[in-house]
C-alpha positions as a printed Julia matrix, in Angstrom:
255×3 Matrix{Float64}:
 -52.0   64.1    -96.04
 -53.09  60.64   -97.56
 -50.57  58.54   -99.68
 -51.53  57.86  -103.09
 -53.08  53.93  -103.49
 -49.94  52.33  -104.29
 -47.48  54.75  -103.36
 -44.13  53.86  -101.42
 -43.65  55.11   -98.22
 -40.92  57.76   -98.05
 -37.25  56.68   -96.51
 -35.52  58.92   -94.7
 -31.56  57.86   -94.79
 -30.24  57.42   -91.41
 -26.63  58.41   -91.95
 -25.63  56.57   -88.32
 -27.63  53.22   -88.47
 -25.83  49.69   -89.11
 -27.16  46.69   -89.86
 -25.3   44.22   -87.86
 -24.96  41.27   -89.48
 -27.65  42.55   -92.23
 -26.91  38.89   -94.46
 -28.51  36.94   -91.29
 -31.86  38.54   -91.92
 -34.63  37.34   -93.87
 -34.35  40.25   -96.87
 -30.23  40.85   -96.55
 -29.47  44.55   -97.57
 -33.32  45.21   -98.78
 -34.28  45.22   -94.93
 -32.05  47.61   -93.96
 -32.59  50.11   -97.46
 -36.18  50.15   -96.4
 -35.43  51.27   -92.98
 -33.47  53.72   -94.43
 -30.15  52.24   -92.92
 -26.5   53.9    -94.78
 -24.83  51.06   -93.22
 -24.78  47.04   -93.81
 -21.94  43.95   -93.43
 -21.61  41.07   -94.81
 -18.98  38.18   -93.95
 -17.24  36.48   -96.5
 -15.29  33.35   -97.7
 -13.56  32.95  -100.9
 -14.92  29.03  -102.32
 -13.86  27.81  -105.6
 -12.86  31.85  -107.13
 -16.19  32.76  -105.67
 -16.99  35.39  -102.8
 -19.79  33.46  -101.12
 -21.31  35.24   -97.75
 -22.15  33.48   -94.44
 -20.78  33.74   -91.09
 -18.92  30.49   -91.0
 -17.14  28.4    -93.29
 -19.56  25.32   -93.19
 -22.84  27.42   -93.86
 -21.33  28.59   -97.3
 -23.96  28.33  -100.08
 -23.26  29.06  -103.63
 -26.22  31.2   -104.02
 -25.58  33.52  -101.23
 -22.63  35.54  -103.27
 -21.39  38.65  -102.19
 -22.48  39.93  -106.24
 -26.41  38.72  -106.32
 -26.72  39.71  -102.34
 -25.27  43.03  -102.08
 -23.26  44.53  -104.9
 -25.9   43.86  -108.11
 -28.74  45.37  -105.83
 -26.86  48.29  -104.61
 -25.88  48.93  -108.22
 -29.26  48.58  -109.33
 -30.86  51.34  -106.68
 -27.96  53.8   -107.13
 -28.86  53.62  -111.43
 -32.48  54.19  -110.02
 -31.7   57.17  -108.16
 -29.73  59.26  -109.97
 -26.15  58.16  -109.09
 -27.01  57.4   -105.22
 -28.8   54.5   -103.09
 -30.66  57.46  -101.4
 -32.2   59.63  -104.14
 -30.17  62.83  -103.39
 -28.92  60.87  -100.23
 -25.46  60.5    -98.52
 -23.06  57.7    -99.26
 -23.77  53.98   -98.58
 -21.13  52.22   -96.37
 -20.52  48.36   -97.18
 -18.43  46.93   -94.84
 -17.05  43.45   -95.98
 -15.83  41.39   -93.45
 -13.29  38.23   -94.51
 -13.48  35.59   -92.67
 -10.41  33.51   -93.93
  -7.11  34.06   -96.19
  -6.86  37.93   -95.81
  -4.12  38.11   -99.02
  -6.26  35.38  -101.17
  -9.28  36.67  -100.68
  -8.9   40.37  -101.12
  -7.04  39.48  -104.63
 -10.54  38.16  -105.78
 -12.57  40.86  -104.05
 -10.38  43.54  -105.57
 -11.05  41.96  -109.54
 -15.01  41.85  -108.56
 -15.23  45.13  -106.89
 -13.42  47.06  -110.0
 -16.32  45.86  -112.31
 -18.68  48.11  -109.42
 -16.38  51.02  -110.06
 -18.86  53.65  -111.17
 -20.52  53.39  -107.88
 -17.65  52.75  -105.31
 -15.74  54.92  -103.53
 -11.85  55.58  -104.59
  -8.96  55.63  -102.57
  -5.49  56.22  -103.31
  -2.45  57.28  -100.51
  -3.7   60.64  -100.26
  -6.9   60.86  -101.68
 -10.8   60.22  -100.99
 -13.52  60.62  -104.22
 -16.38  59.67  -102.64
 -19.06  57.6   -104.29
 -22.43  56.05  -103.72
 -21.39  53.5   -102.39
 -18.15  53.4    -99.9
 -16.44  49.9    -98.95
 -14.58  49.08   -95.72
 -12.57  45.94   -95.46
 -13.32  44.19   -91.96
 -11.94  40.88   -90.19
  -8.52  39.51   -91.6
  -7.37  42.57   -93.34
  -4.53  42.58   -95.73
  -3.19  46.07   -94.68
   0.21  46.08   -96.03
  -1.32  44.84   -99.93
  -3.75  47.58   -99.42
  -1.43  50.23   -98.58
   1.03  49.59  -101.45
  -2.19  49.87  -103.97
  -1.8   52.68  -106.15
  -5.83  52.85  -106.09
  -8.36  51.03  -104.24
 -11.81  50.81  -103.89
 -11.87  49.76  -100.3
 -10.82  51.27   -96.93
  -9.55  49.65   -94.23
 -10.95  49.11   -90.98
  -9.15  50.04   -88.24
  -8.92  49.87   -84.48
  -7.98  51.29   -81.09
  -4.41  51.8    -81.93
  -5.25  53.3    -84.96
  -6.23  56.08   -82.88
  -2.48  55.88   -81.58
  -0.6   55.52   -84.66
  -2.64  57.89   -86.81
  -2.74  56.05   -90.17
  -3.31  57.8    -93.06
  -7.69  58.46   -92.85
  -7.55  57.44   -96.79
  -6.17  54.19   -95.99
  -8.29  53.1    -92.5
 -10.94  56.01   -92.38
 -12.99  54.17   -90.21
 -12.24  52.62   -86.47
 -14.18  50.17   -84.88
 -13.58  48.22   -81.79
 -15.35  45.81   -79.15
 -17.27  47.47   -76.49
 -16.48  45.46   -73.6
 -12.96  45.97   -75.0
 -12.81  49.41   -73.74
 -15.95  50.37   -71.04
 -17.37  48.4    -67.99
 -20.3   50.14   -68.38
 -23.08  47.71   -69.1
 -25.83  49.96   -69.96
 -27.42  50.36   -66.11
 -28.35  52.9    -64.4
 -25.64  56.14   -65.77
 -22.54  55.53   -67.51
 -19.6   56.58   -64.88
 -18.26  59.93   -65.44
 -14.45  58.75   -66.45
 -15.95  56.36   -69.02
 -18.07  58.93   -70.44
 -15.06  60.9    -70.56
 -13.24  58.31   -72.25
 -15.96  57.88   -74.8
 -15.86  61.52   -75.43
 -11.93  61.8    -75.84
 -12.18  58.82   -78.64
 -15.1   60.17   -80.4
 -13.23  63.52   -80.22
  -9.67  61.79   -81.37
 -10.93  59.74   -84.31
 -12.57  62.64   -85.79
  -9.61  65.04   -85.6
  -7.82  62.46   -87.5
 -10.58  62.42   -90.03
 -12.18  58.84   -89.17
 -15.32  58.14   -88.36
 -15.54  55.63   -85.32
 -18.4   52.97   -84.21
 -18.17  50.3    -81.33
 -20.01  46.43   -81.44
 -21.16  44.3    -79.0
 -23.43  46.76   -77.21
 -24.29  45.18   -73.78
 -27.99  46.55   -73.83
 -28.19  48.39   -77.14
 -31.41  50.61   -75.94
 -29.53  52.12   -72.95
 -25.87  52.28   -75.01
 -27.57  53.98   -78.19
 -28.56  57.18   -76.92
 -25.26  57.67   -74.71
 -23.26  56.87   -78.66
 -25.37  59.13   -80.48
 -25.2   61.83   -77.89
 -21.66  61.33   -77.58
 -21.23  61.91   -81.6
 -20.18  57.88   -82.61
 -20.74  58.21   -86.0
 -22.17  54.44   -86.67
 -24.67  52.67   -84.16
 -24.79  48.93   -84.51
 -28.0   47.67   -84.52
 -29.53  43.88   -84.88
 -33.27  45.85   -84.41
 -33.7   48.0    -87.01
 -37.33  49.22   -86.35
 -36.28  50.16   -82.83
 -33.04  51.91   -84.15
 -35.08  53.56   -86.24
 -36.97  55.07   -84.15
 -34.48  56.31   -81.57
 -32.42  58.12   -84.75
 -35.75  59.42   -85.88
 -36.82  60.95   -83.03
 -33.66  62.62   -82.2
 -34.44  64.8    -85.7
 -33.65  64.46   -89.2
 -30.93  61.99   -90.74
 -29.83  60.36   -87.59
C-alpha cells in the first residue's frame, strides 16, 4: 500500500523504550515522539526562578527550559490527539531528573507543573488518576516534601531498597537502579543462571508491589536489551533509538 504524497508515517508507541538523556540530542523530546518512544528525561537546575535543562550546572542556557523543551510540546501533541501524546495511545512518562537543591527546586517545579495539570498524572497517598502524561522525579529527590503533599503531580523514583521497604506504589511507582550496581554480567556470551534468576525475582518483586522497574548503564545495550525485555523490565534505556526500535518492533506490537 503506497502512502499518500505528503502523508506522515505512522508511529507505533513503544510502551518500554527510553530515551536516555533525550535533551542531549539534536531534536530533544521530538526525536524520541517520532520513534514512537513513551519514555524521555531531562536533567534540571533551578537558575534565577527558572527550570533550565542541561546535564551540568555550567552548560545551563536560558533557552533550554524545562517549559519550551518538554512540557509546552507535550501539551501541544496531547491537545492534537485527543487528550493523549499517542492518538488513542498509552501514557507518556517524563522523568525529571534534579540535579541540585532537591527541596528548592521541586518548590518551583511543583508551581510550573500545576499550570500542565490537565495533562499530568495525579497522585495523592493512596491514589493514581492517570493522565497523558505521567511525571517521575529523578536525582536529588525531596521524598519526605513529596510524601506529606496532599496531591502531586509527580512520582517518585525509587530504588533497590524500595523493593525492601515497599513504599506506597502511589508515592515511588517506579524503581530504577544502576546495572553494574546489581549484575556482573557484561552482556557476553549468556547471562549466568543465578543472575538471571536475580533479574527475574526483581522484575517479579517490583511488579507485585505495583511498580514498574528499569535499570541504566547497560554494559552492551544490544546483548542486555533482549535478556530485559524477555525478562519483563518494563523500561529499556536506550541512547540509539532507531536500533531500540527495531528490537521492540520486532518482538510484536507496542514493545
Amino acid at each position: 500500500m503506497c502512502l499518500a504524497a505528503g502523508a506522515a508515517p505512522v508511529v507505533v508507541p513503544l510502551e518500554r523504550a527510553h530515551s536516555h538523556n533525550d535533551y542531549s540530542r539534536p531534536r530533544p523530546l521530538l526525536d524520541a515522539l517520532d520513534a514512537g518512544f513513551c519514555s524521555v528525561e531531562a536533567d534540571i537546575f533551578l537558575v534565577d526562578g527558572e527550570l533550565l535543562v542541561a546535564h551540568d550546572a555550567d552548560k545551563t542556557d536560558p533557552a533550554r527550559t524545562l517549559r519550551g523543551m518538554y512540557l509546552d510540546p507535550l501539551r501541544e501533541r496531547v491537545k492534537q490527539n485527543g487528550g493523549r501524546v499517542y492518538r488513542d495511545g498509552p501514557p507518556v512518562t517524563l522523568f525529571i531528573d534534579i540535579k541540585d537543591d532537591a527541596e528548592a527546586t521541586y518548590a518551583r517545579l511543583d508551581e510550573v507543573l500545576r499550570e500542565y495539570a490537565e495533562m499530568l498524572t495525579s497522585f495523592t497517598k493512596d491514589a493514581t488518576e492517570t493522565r497523558a502524561v505521567t511525571v517521575i522525579i529523578s536525582g536529588n529527590t525531596p521524598r519526605a516534601v513529596m510524601a506529606a503533599q496532599e496531591t502531586r503531580l509527580a512520582s517518585v523514583d525509587g530504588r533497590l531498597p524500595d523493593l525492601e521497604a515497599n513504599p506506597s506504589p502511589h508515592l515511588v511507582p517506579m524503581v530504577s537502579m544502576s546495572w553494574g550496581d546489581v549484575f556482573k554480567w557484561n552482556g557476553k556470551d549468556a547471562m549466568p543462571a543465578d543472575e538471571a534468576a536475580l533479574l527475574k525475582e526483581l522484575v517479579g518483586k517490583a511488579h507485585a508491589q505495583g511498580r514498574r522497574i528499569r535499570f541504566w548503564g547497560l554494559p552492551r545495550p544490544y546483548a542486555v536489551w533482549p535478556v530485559l525485555r524477555d525478562a519483563g523490565v518494563d523500561l529499556l534505556n536506550a541512547d540509539n533509538l532507531a536500533a531500540l526500535k527495531k528490537l521492540l518492533l520486532e518482538g510484536g506490537g507496542r514493545g
